[in-house]
C-alpha positions as CSV (number, residue, x, y, z in Angstrom):
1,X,59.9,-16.0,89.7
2,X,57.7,-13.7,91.3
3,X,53.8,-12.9,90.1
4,X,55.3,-9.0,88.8
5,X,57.9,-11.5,86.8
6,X,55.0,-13.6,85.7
7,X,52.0,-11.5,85.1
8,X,53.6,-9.6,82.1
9,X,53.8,-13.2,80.2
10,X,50.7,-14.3,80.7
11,X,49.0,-10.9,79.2
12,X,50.7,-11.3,76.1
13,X,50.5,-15.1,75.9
14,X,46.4,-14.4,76.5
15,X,46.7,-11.3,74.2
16,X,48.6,-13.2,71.2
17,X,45.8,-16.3,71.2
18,X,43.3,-13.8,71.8
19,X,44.6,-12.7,67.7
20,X,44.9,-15.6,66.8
21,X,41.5,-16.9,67.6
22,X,40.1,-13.5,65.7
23,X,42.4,-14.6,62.8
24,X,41.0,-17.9,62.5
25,X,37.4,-16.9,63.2
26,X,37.8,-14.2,60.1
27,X,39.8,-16.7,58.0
28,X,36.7,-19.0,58.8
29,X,33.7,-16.5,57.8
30,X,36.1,-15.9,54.6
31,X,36.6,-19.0,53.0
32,X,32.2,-19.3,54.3
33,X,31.9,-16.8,51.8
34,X,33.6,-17.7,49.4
35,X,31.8,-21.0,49.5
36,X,28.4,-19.5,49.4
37,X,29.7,-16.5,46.6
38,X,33.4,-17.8,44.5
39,X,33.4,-14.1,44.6
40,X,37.6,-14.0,45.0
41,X,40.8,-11.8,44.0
42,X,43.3,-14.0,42.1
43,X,46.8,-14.1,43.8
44,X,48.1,-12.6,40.4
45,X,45.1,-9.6,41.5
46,X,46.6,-9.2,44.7
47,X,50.2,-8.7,44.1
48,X,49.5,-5.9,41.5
49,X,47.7,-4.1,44.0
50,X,50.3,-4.6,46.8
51,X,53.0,-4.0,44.6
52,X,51.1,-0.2,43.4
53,X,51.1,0.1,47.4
54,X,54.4,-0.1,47.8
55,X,55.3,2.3,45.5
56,X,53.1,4.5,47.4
57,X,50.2,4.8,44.7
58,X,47.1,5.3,46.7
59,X,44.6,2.7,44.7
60,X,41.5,1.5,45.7
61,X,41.7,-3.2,45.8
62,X,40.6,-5.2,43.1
63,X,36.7,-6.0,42.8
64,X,35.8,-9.4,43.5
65,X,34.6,-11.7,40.7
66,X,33.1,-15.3,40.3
């Protein structure tokens, strides 16, 4: 394999963990929140909203709540 071959894979190996470090890291700060807050959107909350989405209503999320 030459390093043209290679050099592709590494960028999006480096690129994908680079995501998935930024998802943790915002999954982290969220659930810190939610610690210091219980402000939070009930599952139930959050599929009504998506489902209005996908019927292409433009609505604004639900309001977080204790």
């Amino acid at each position: 394999m030459t390093a043209a071959a290679v050099r592709p894979a590494i960028t999006q190996y480096v690129d994908r963990e680079e995501k998935r470090e930024a998802f943790r890291q915002d999954s982290l700060k969220a659930w810190e929140s939610f610690r210091a807050t219980g402000l939070h959107v009930s599952a139930d909350e959050a599929d009504s909203w998506m489902a209005q989405l996908e019927h292409g209503q433009d609505v604004e999320p639900p309001e977080c709540h204790d």
